[in-house]
KOLGU-4560 file (N, C-alpha, C; in nm, 3 decimals, padded with zeros to 5 digits):
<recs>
<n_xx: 00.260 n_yy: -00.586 n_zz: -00.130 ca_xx: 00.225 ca_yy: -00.505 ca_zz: -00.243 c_xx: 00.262 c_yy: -00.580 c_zz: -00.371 mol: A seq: 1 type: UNK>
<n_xx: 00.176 n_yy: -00.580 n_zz: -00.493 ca_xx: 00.223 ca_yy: -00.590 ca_zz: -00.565 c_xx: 00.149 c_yy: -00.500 c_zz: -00.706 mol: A seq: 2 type: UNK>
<n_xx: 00.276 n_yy: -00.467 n_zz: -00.732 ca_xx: 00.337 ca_yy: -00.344 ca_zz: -00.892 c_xx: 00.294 c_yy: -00.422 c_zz: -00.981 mol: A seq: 3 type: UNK>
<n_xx: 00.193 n_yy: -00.303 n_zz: -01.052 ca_xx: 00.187 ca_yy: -00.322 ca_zz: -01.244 c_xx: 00.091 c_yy: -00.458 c_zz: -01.219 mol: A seq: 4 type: UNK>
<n_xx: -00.032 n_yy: -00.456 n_zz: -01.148 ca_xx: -00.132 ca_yy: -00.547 ca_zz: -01.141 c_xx: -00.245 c_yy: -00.491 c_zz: -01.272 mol: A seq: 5 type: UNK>
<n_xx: -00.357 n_yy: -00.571 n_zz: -01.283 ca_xx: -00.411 ca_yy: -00.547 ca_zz: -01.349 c_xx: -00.543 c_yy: -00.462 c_zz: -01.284 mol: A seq: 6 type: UNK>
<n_xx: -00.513 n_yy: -00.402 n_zz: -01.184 ca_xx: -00.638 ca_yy: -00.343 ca_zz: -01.113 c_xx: -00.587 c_yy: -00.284 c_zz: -00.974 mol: A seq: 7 type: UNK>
<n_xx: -00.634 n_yy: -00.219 n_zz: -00.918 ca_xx: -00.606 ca_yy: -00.123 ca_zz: -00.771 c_xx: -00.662 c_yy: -00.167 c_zz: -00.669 mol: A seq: 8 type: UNK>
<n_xx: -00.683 n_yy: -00.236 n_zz: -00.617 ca_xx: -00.749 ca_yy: -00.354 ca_zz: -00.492 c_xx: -00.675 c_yy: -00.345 c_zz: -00.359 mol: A seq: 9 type: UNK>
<n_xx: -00.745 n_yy: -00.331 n_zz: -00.238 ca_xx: -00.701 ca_yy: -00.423 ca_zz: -00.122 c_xx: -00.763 c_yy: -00.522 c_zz: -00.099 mol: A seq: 10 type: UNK>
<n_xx: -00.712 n_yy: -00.654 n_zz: -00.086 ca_xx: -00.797 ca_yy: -00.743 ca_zz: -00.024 c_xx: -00.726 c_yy: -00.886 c_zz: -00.012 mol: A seq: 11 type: UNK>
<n_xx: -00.750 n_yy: -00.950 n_zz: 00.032 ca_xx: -00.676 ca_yy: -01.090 ca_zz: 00.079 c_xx: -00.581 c_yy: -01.051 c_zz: 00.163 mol: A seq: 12 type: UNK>
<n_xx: -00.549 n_yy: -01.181 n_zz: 00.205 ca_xx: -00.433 ca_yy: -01.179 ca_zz: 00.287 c_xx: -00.280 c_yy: -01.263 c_zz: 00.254 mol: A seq: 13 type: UNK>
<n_xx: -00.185 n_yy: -01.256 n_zz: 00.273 ca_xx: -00.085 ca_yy: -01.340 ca_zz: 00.243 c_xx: 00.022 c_yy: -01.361 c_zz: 00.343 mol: A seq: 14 type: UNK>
<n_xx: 00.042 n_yy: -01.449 n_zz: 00.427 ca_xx: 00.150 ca_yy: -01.489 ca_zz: 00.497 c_xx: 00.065 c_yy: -01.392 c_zz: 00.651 mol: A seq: 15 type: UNK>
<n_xx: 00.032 n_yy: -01.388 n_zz: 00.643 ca_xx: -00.063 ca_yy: -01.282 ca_zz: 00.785 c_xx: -00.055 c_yy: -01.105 c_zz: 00.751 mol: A seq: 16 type: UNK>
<n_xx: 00.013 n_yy: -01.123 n_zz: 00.631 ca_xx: -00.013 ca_yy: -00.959 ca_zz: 00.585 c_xx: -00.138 c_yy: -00.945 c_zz: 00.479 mol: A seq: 17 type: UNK>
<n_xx: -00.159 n_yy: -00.818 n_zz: 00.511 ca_xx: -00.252 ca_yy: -00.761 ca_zz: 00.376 c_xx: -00.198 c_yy: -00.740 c_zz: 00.247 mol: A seq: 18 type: UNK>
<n_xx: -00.301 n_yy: -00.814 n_zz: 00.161 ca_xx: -00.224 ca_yy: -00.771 ca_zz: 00.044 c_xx: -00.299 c_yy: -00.686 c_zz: -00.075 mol: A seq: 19 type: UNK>
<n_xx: -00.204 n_yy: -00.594 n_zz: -00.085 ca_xx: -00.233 ca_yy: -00.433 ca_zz: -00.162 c_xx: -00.214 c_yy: -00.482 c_zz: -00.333 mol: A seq: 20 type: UNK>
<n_xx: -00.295 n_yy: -00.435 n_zz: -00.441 ca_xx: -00.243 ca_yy: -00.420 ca_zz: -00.578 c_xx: -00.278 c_yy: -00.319 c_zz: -00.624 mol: A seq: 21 type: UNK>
<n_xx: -00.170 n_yy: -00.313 n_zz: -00.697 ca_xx: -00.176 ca_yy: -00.160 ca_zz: -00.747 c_xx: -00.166 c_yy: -00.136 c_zz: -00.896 mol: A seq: 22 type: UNK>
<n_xx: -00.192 n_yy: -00.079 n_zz: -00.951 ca_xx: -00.175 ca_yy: -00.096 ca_zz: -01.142 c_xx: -00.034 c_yy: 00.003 c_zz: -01.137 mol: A seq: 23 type: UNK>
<n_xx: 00.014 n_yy: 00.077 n_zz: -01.056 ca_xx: 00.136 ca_yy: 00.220 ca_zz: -01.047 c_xx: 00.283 c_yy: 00.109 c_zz: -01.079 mol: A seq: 24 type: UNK>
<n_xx: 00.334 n_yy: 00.152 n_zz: -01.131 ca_xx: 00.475 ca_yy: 00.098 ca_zz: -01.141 c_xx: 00.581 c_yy: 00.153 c_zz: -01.037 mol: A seq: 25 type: UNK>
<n_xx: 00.658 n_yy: 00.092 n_zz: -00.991 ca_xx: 00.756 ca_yy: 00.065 ca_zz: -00.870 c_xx: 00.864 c_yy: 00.175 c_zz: -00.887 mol: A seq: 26 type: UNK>
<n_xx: 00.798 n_yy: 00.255 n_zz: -00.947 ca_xx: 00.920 ca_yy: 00.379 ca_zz: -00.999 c_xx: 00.887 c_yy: 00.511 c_zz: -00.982 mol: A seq: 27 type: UNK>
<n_xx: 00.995 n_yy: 00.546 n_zz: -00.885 ca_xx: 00.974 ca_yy: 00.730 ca_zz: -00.853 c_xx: 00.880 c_yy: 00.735 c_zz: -00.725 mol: A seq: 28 type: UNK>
<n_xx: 00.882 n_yy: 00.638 n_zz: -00.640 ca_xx: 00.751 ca_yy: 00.620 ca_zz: -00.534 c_xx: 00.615 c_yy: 00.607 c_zz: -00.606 mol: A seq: 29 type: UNK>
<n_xx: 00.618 n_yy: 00.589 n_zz: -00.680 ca_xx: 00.455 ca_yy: 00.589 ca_zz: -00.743 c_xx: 00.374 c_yy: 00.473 c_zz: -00.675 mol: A seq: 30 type: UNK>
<n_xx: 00.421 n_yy: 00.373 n_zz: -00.716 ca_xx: 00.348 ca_yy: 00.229 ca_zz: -00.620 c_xx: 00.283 c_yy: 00.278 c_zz: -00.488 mol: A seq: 31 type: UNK>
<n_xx: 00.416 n_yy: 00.297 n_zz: -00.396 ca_xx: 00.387 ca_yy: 00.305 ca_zz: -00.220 c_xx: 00.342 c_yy: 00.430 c_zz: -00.193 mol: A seq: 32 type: UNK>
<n_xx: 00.274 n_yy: 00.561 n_zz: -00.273 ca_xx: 00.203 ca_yy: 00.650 ca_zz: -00.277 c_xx: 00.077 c_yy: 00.570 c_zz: -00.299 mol: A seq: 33 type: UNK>
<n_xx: 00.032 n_yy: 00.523 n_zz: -00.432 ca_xx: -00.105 ca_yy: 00.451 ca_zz: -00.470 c_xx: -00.110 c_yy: 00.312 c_zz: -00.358 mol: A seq: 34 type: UNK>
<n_xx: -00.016 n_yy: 00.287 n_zz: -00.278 ca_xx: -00.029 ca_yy: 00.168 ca_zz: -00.157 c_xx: -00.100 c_yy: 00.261 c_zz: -00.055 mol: A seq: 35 type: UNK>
<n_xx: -00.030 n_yy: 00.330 n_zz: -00.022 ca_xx: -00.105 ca_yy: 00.442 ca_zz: 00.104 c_xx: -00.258 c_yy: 00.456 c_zz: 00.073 mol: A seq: 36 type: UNK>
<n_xx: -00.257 n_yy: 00.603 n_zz: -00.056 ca_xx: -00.372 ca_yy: 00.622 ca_zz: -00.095 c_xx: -00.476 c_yy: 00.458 c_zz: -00.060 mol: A seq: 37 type: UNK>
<n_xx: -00.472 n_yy: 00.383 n_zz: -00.154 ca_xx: -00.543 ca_yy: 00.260 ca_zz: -00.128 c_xx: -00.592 c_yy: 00.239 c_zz: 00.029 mol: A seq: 38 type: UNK>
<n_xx: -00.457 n_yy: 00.193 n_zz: 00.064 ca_xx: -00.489 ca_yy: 00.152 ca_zz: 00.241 c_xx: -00.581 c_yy: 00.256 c_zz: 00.326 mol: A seq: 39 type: UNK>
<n_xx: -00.552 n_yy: 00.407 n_zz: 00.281 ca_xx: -00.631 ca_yy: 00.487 ca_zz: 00.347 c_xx: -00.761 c_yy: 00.497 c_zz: 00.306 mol: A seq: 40 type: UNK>
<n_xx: -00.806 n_yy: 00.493 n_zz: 00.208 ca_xx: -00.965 ca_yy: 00.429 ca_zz: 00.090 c_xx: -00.976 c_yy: 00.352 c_zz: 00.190 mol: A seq: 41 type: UNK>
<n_xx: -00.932 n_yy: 00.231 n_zz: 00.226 ca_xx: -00.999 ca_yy: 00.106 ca_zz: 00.260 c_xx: -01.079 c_yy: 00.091 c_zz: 00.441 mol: A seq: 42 type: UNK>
<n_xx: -00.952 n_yy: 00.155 n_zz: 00.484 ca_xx: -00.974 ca_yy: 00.175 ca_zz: 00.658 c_xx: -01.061 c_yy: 00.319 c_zz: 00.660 mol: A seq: 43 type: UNK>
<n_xx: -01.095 n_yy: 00.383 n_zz: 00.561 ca_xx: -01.162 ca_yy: 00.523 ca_zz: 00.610 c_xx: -01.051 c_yy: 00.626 c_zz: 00.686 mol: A seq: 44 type: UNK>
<n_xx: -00.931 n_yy: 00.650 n_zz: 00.657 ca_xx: -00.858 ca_yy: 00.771 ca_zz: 00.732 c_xx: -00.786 c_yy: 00.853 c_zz: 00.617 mol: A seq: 45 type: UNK>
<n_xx: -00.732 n_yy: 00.922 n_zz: 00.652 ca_xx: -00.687 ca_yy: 01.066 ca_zz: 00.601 c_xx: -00.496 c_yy: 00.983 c_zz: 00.556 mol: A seq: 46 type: UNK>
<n_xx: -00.484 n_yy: 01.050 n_zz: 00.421 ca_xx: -00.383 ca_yy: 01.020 ca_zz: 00.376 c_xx: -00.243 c_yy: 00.982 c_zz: 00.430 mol: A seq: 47 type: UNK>
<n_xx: -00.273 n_yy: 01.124 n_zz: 00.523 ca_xx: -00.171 ca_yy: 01.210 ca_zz: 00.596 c_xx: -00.173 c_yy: 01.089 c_zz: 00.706 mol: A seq: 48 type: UNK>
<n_xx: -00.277 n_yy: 01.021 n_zz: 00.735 ca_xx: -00.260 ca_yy: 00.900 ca_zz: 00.857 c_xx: -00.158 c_yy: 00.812 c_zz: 00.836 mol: A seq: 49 type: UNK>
<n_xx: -00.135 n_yy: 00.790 n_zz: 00.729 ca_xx: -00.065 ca_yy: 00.657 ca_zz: 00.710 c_xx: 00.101 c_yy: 00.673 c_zz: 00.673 mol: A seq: 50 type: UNK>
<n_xx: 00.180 n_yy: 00.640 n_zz: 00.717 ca_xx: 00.319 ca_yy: 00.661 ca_zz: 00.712 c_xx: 00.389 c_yy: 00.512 c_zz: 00.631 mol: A seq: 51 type: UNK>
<n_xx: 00.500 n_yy: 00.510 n_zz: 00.610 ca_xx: 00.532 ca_yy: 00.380 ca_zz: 00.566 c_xx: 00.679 c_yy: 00.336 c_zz: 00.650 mol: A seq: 52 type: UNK>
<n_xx: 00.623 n_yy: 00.309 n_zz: 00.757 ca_xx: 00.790 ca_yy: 00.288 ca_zz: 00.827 c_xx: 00.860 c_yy: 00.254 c_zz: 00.788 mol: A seq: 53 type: UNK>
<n_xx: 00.884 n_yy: 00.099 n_zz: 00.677 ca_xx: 00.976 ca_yy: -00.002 ca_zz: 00.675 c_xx: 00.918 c_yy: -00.075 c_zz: 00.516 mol: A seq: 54 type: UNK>
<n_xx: 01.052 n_yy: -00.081 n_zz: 00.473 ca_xx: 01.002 ca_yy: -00.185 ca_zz: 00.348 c_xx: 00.994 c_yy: -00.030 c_zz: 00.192 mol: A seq: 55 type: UNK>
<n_xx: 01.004 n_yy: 00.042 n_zz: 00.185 ca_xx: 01.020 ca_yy: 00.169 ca_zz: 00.095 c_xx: 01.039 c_yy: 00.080 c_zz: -00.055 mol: A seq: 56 type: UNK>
<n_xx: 01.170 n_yy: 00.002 n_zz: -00.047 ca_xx: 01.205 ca_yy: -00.041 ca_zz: -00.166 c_xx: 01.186 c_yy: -00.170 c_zz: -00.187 mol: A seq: 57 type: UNK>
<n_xx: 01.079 n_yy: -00.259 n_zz: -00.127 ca_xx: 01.007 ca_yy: -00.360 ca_zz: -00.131 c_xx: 00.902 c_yy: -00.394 c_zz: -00.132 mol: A seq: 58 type: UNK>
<n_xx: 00.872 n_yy: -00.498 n_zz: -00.158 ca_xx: 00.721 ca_yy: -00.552 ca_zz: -00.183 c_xx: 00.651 c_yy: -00.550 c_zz: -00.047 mol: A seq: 59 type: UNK>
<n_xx: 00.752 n_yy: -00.593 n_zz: 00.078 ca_xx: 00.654 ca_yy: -00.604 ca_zz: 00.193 c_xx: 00.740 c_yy: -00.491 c_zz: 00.244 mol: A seq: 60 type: UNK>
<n_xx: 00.647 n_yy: -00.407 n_zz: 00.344 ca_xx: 00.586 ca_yy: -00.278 ca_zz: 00.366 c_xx: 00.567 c_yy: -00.293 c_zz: 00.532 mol: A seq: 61 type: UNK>
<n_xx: 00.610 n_yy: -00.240 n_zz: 00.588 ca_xx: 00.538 ca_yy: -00.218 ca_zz: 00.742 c_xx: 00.440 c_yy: -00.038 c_zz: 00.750 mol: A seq: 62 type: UNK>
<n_xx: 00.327 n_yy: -00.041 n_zz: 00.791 ca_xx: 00.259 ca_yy: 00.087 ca_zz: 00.750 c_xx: 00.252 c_yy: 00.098 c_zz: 00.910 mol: A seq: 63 type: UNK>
<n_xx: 00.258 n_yy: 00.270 n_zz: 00.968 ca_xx: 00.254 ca_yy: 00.293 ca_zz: 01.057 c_xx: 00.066 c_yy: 00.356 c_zz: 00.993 mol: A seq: 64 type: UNK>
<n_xx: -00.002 n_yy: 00.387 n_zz: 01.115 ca_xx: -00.146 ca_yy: 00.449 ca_zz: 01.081 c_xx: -00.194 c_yy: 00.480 c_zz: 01.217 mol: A seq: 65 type: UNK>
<n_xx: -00.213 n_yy: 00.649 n_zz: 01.209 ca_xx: -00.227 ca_yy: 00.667 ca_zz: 01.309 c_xx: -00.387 c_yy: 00.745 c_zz: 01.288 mol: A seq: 66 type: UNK>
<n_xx: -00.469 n_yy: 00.742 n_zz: 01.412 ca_xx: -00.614 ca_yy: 00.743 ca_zz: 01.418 c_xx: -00.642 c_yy: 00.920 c_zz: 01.462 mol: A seq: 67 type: UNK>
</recs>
């Protein structure tokens, strides 16, 4: 993930992860709410699919997503 981009994008990859941008600032959960939202836009599932196991207060993120 990366905070306070100039645009809301998924796309590329980095190190074998996906990489998320988000324009939301890293404060109050705002980011890893607009990370979800995003990821769920991108794969086609329901908000409620996507969990964030690991990584809360970091840039890298493990997303649980269930079908």
């Amino acid at each position: 993930m990366i905070p306070r981009s100039r645009r809301d994008e998924v796309g590329g990859e980095r190190n074998g992860r996906l990489l998320v941008r988000t324009t939301a600032a890293p404060t109050d959960g705002k980011a890893n709410k607009r990370v979800v939202e995003l990821v769920a836009e991108h794969l086609g599932v329901r908000v409620s699919a996507i969990e964030i196991a690991s990584g809360h207060r970091s840039r890298d993120k493990t997303l649980v997503i269930r079908r």
